[in-house]
N, CA, C and O atoms as CSV, one atom per row, in Angstrom:
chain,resi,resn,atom,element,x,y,z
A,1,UNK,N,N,50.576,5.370,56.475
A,1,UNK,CA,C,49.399,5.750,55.716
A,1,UNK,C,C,48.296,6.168,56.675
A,1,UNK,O,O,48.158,5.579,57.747
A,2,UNK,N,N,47.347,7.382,56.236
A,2,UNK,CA,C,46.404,7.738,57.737
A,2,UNK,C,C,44.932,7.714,56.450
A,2,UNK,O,O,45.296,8.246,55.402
A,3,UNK,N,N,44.423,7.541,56.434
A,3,UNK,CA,C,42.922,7.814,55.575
A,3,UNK,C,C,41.970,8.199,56.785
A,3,UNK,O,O,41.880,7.526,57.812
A,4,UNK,N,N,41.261,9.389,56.524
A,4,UNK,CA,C,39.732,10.235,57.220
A,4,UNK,C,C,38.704,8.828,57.514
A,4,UNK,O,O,38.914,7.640,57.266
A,5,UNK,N,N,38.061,9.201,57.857
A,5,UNK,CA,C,36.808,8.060,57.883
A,5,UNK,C,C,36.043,8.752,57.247
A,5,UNK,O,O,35.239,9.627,57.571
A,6,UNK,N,N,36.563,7.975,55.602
A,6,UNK,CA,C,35.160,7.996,54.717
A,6,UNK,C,C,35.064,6.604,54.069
A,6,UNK,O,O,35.607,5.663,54.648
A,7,UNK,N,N,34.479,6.424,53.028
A,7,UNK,CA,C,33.746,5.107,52.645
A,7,UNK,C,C,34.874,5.101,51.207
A,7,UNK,O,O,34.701,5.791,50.203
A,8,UNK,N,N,35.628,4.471,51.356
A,8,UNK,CA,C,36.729,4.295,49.965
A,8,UNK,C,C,36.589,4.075,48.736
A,8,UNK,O,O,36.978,4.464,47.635
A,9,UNK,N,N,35.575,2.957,49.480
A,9,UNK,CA,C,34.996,2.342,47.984
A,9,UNK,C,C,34.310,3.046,47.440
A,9,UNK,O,O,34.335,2.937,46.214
A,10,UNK,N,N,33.399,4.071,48.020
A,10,UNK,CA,C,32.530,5.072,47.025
A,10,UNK,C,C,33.333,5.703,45.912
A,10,UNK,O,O,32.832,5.846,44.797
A,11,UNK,N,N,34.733,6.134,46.224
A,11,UNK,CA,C,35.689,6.726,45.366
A,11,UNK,C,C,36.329,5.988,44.514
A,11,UNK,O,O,37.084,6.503,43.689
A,12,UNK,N,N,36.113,4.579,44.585
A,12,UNK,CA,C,37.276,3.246,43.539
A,12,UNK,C,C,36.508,3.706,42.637
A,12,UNK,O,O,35.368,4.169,42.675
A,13,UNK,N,N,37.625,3.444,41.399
A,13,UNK,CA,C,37.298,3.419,40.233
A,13,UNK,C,C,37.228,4.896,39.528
A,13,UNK,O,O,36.698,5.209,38.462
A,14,UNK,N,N,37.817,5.566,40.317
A,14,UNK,CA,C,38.242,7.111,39.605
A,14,UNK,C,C,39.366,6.821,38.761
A,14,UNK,O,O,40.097,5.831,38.798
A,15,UNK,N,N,39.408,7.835,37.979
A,15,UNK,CA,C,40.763,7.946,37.306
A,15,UNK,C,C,41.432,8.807,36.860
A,15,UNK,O,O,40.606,9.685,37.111
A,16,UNK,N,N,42.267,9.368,36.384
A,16,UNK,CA,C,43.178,10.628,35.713
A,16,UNK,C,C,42.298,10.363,33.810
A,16,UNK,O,O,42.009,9.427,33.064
A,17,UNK,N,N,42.212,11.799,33.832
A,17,UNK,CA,C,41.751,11.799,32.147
A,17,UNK,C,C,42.765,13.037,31.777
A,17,UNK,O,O,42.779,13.919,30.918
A,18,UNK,N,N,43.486,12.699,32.716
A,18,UNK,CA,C,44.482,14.459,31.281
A,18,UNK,C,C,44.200,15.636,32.301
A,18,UNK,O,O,45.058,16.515,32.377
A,19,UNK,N,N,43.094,15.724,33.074
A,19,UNK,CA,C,43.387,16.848,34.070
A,19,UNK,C,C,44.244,16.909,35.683
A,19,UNK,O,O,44.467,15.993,36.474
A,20,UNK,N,N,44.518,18.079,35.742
A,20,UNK,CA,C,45.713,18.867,36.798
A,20,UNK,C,C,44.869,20.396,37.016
A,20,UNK,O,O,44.224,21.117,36.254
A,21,UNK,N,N,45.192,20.455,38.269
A,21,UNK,CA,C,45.248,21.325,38.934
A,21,UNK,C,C,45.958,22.105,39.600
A,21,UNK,O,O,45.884,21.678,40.752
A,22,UNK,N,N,46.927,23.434,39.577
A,22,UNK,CA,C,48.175,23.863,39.716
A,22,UNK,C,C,47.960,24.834,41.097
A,22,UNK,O,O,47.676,26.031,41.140
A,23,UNK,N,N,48.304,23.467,42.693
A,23,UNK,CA,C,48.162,24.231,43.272
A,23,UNK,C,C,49.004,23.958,44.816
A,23,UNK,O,O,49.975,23.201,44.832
A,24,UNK,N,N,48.708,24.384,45.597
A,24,UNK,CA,C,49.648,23.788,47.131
A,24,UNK,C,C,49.016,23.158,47.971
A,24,UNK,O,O,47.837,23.513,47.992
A,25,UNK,N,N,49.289,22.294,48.757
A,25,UNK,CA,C,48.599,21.494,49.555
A,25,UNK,C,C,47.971,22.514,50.844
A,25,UNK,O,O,46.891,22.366,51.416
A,26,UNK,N,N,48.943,23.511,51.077
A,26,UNK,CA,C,47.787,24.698,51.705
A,26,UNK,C,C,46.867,25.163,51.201
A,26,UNK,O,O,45.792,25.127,51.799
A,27,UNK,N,N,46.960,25.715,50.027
A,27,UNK,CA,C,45.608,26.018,49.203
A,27,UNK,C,C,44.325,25.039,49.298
A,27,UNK,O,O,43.154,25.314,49.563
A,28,UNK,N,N,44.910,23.862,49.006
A,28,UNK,CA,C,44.111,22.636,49.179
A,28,UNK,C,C,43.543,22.633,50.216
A,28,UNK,O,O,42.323,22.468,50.228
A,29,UNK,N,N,44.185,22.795,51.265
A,29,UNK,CA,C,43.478,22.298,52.761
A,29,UNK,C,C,42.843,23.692,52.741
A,29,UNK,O,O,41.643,23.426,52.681
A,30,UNK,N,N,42.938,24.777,52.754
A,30,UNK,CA,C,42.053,25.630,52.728
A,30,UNK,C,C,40.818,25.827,52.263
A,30,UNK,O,O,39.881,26.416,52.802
A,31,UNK,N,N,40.877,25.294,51.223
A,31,UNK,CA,C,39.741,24.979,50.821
A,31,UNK,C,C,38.578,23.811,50.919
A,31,UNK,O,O,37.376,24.075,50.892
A,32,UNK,N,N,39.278,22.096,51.070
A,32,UNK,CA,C,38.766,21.294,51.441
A,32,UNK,C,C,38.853,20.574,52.612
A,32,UNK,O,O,38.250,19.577,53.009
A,33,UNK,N,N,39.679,21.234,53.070
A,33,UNK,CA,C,40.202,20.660,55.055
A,33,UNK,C,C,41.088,19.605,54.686
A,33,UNK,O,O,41.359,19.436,53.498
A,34,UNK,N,N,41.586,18.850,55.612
A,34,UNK,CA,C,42.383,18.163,55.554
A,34,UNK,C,C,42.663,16.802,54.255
A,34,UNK,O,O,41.870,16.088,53.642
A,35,UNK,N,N,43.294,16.848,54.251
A,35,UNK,CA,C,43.813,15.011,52.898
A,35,UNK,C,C,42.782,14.759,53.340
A,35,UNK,O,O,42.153,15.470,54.125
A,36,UNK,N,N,42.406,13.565,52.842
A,36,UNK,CA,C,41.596,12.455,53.026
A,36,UNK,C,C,42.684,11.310,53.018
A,36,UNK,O,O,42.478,10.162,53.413
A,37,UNK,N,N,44.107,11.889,52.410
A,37,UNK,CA,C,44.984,10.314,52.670
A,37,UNK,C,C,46.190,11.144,52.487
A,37,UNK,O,O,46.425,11.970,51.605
A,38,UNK,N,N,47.137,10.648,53.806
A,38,UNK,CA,C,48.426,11.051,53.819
A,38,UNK,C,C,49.502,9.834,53.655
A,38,UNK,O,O,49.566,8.932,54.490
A,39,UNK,N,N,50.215,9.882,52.675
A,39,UNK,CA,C,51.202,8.718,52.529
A,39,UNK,C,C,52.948,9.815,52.529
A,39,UNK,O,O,53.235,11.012,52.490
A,40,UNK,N,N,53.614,8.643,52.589
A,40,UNK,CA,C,54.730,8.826,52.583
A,40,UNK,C,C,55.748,9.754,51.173
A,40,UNK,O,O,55.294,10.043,50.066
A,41,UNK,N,N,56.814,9.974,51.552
A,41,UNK,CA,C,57.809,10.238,50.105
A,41,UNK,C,C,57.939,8.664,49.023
A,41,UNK,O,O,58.307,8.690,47.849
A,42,UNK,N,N,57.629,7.689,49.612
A,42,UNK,CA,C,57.937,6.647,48.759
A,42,UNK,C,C,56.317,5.817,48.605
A,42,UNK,O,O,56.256,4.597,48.449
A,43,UNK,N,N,55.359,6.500,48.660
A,43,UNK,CA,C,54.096,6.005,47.751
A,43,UNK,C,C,54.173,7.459,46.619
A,43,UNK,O,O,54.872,8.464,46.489
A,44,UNK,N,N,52.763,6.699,45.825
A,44,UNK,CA,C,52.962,7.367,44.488
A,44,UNK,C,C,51.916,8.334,44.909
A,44,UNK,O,O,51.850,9.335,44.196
A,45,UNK,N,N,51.007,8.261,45.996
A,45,UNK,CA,C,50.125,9.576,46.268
A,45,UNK,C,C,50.831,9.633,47.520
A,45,UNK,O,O,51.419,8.709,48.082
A,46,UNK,N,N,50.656,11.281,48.031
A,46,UNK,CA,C,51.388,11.465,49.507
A,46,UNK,C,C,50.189,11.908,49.880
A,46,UNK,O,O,49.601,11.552,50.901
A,47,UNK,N,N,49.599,13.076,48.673
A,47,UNK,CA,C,48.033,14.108,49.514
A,47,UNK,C,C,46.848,13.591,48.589
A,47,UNK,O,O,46.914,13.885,47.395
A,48,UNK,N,N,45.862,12.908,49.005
A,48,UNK,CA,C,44.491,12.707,48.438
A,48,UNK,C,C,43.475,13.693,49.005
A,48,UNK,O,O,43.480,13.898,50.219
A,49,UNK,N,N,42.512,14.382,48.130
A,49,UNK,CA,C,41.436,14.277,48.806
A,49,UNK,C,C,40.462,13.817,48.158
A,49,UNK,O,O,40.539,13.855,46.930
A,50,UNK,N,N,39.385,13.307,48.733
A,50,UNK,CA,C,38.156,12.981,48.292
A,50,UNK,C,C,37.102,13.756,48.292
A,50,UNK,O,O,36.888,14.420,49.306
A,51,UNK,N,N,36.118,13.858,47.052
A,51,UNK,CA,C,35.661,14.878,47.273
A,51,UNK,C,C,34.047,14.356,46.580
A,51,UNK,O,O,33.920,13.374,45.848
A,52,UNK,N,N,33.123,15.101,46.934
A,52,UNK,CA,C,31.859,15.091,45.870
A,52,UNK,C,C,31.439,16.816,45.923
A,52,UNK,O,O,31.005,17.564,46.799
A,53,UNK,N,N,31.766,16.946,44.710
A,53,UNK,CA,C,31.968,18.640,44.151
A,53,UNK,C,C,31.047,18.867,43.051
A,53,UNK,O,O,30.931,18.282,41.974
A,54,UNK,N,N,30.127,20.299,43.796
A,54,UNK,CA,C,29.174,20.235,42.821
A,54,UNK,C,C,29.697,21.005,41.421
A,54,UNK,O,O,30.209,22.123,41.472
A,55,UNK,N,N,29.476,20.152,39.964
A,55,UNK,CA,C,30.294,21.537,39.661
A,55,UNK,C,C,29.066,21.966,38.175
A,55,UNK,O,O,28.297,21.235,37.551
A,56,UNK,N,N,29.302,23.120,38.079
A,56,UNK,CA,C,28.337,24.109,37.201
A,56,UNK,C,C,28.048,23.856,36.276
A,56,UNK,O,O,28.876,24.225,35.442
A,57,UNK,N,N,26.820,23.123,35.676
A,57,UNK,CA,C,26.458,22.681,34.421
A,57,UNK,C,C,25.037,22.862,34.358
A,57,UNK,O,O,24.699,23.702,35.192
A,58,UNK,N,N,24.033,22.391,33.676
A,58,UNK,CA,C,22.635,23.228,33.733
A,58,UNK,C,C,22.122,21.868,34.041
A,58,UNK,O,O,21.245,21.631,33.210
A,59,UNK,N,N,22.277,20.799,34.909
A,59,UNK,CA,C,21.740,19.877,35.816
A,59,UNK,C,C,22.256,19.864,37.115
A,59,UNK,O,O,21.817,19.167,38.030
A,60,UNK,N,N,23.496,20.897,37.206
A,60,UNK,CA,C,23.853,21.231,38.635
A,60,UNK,C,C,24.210,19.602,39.215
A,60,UNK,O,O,23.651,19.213,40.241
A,61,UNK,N,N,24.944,18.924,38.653
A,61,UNK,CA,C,25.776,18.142,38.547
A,61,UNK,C,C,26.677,17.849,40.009
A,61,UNK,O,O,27.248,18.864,40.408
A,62,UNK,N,N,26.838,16.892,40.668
A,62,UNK,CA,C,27.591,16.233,41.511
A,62,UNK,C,C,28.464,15.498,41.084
A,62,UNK,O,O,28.003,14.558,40.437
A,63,UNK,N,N,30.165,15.530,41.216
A,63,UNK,CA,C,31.009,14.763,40.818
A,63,UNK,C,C,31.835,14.500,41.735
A,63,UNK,O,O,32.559,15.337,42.274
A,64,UNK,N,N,31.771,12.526,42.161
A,64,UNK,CA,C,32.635,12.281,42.296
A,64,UNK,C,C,34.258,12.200,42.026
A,64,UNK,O,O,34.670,11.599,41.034
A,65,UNK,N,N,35.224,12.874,43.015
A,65,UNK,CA,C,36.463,12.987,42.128
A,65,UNK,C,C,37.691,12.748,43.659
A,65,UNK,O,O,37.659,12.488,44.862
A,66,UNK,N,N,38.344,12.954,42.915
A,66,UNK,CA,C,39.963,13.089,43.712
A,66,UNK,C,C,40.621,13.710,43.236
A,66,UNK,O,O,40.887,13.549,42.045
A,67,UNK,N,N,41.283,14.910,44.149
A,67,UNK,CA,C,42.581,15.510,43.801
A,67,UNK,C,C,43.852,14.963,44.356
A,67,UNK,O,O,43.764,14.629,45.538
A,68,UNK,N,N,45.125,14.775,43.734
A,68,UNK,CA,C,46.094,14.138,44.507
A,68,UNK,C,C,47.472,14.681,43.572
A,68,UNK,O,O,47.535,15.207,42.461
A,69,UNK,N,N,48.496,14.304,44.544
A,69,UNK,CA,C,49.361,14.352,43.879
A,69,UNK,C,C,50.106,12.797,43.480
A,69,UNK,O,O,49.924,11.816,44.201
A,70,UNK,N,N,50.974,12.746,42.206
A,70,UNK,CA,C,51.376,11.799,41.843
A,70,UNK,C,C,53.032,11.416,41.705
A,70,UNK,O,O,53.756,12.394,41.518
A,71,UNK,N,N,53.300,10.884,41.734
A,71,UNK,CA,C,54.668,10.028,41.799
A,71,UNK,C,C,55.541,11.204,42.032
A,71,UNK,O,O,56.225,11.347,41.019
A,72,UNK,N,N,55.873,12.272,43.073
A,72,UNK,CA,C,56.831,12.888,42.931
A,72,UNK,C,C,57.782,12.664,43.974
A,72,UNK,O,O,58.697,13.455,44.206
A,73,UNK,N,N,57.514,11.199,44.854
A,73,UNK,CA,C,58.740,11.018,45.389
A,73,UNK,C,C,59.711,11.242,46.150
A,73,UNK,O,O,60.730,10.623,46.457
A,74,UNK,N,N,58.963,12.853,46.591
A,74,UNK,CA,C,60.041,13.863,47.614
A,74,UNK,C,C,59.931,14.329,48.593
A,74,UNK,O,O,58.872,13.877,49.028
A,75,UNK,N,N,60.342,14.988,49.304
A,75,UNK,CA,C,59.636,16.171,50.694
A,75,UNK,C,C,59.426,17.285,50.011
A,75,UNK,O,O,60.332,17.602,49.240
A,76,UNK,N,N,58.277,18.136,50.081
A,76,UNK,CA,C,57.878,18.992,49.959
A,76,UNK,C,C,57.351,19.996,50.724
A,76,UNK,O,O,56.794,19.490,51.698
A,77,UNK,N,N,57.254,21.507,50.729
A,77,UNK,CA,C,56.970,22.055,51.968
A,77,UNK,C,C,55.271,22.470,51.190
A,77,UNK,O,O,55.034,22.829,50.037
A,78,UNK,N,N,54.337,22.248,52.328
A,78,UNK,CA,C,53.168,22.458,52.006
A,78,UNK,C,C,52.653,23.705,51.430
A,78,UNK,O,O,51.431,23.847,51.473
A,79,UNK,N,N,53.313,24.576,50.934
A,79,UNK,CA,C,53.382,26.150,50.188
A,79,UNK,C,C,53.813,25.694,48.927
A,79,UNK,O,O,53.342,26.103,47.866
A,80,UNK,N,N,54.439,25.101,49.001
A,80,UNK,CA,C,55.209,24.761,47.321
A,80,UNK,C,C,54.313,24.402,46.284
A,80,UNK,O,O,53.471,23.518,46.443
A,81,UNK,N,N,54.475,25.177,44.998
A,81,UNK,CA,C,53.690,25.043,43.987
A,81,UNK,C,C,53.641,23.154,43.384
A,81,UNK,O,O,54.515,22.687,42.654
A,82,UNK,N,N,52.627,22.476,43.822
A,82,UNK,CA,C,52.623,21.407,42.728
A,82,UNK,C,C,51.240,21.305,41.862
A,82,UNK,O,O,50.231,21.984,42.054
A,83,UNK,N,N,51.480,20.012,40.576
A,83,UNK,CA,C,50.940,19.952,39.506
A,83,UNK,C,C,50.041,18.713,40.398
A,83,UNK,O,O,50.591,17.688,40.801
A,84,UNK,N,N,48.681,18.995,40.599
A,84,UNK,CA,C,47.765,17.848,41.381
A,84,UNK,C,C,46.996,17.422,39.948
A,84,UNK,O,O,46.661,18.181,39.038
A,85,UNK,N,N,46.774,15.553,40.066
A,85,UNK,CA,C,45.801,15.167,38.947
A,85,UNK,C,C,44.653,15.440,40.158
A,85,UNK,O,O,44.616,15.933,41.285
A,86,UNK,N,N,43.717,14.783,39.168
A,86,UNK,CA,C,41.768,15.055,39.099
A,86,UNK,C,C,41.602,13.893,38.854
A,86,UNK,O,O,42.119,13.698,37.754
A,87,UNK,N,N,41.151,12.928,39.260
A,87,UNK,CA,C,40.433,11.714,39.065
A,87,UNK,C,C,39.252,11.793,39.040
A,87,UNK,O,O,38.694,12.380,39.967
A,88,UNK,N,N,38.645,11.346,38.192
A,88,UNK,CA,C,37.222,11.218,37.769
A,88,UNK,C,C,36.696,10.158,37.380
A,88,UNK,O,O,37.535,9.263,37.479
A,89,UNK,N,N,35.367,9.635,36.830
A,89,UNK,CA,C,34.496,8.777,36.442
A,89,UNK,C,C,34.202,8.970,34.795
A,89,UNK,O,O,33.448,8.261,34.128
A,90,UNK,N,N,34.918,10.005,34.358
A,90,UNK,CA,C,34.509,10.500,32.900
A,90,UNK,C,C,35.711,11.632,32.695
A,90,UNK,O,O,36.502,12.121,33.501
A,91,UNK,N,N,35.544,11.803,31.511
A,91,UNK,CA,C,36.772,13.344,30.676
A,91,UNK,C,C,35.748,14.540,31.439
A,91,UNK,O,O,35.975,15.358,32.330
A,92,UNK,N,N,34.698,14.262,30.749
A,92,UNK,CA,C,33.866,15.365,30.926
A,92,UNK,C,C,33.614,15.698,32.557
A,92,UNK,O,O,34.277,16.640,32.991
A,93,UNK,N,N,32.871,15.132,33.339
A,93,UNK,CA,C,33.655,15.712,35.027
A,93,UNK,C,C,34.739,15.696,35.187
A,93,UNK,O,O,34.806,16.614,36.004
A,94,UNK,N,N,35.955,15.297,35.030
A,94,UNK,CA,C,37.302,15.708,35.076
A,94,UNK,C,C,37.171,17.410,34.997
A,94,UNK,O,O,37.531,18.284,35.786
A,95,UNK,N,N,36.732,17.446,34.148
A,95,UNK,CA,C,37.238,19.234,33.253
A,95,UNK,C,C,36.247,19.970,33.754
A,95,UNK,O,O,36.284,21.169,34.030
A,96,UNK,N,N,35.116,19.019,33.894
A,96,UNK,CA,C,33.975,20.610,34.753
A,96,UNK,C,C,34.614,20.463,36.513
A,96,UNK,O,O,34.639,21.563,37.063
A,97,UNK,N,N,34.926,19.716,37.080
A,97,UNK,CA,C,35.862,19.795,38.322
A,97,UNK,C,C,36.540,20.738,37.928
A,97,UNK,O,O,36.292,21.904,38.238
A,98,UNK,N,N,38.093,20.158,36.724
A,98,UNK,CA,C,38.962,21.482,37.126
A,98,UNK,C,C,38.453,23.044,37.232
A,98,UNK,O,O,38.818,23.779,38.149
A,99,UNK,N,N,37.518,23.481,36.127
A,99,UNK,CA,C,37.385,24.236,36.828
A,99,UNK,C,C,36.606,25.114,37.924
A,99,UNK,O,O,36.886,26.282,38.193
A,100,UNK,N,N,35.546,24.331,38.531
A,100,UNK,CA,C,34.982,24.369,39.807
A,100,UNK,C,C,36.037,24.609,40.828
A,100,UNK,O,O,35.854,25.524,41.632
A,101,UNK,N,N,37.292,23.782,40.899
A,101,UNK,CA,C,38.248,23.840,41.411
A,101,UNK,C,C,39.439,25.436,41.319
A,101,UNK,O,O,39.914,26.062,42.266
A,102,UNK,N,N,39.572,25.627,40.169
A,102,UNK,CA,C,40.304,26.595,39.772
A,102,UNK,C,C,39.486,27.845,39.947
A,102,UNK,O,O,40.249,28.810,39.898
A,103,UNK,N,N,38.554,28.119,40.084
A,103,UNK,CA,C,37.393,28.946,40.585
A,103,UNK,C,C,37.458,29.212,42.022
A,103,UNK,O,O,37.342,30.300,42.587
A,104,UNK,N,N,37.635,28.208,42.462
A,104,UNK,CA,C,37.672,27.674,44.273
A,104,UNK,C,C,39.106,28.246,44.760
A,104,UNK,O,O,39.266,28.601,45.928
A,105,UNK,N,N,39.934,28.301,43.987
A,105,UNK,CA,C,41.087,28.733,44.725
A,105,UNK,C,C,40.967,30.070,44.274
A,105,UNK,O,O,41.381,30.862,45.120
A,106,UNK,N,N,40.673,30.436,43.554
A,106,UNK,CA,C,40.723,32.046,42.910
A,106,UNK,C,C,39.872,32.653,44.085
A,106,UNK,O,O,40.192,33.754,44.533
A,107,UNK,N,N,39.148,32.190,44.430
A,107,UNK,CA,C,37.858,32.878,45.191
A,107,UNK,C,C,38.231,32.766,46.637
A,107,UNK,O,O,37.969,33.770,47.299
A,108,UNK,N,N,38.956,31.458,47.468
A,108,UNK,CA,C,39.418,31.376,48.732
A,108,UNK,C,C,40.926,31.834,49.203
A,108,UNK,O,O,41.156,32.145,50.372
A,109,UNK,N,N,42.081,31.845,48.019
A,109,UNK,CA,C,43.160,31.645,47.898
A,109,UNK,C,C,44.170,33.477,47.787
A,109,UNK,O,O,45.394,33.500,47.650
């Protein structure tokens, strides 16, 4: 397991509300630099990142979140299309993330 030096606990207590993000862990790092947490084929996250993402609402909004992938268990080559959750603090930043996010790859990707 390798985690960045950031503050963990700022991020506990996120969670999955139903959103995904359909994308590659290159895309990812392209856009947000490296994981914030690299685990193995046999944890249930391999790529985390942590993030505070501003995303577009008419208070110009800061959301704590995480993108990661979940239980898939395998080797993967970092090009390969996967299905990443969104952890959030609410439904509603969940979904203004995704698409801040889905914006973000359209625009860098």
């Amino acid at each position: 397991m390798e985690t960045k030096d950031k503050e963990i606990e700022y991020w506990c207590g996120t969670s999955w509300h139903g959103d995904c993000v359909i994308s590659t862990i290159e895309e990812l790092r392209t856009i947000f630099g490296p994981p914030d947490y690299v685990g193995g084929i046999d944890d249930k996250v391999q790529f985390e990142w942590l993030l505070d993402l501003e995303v577009s609402n008419s208070l110009g909004t800061n959301a704590r979140i995480t993108i990661y992938d979940w239980k898939e268990y395998r080797k993967y080559n970092e090009d390969e299309i996967i299905r990443f959750h969104i952890g959030g603090f609410s439904n509603r930043i969940t979904k203004l993330a995704k698409l801040e996010i889905e914006k973000l790859i359209e625009l860098y990707v």
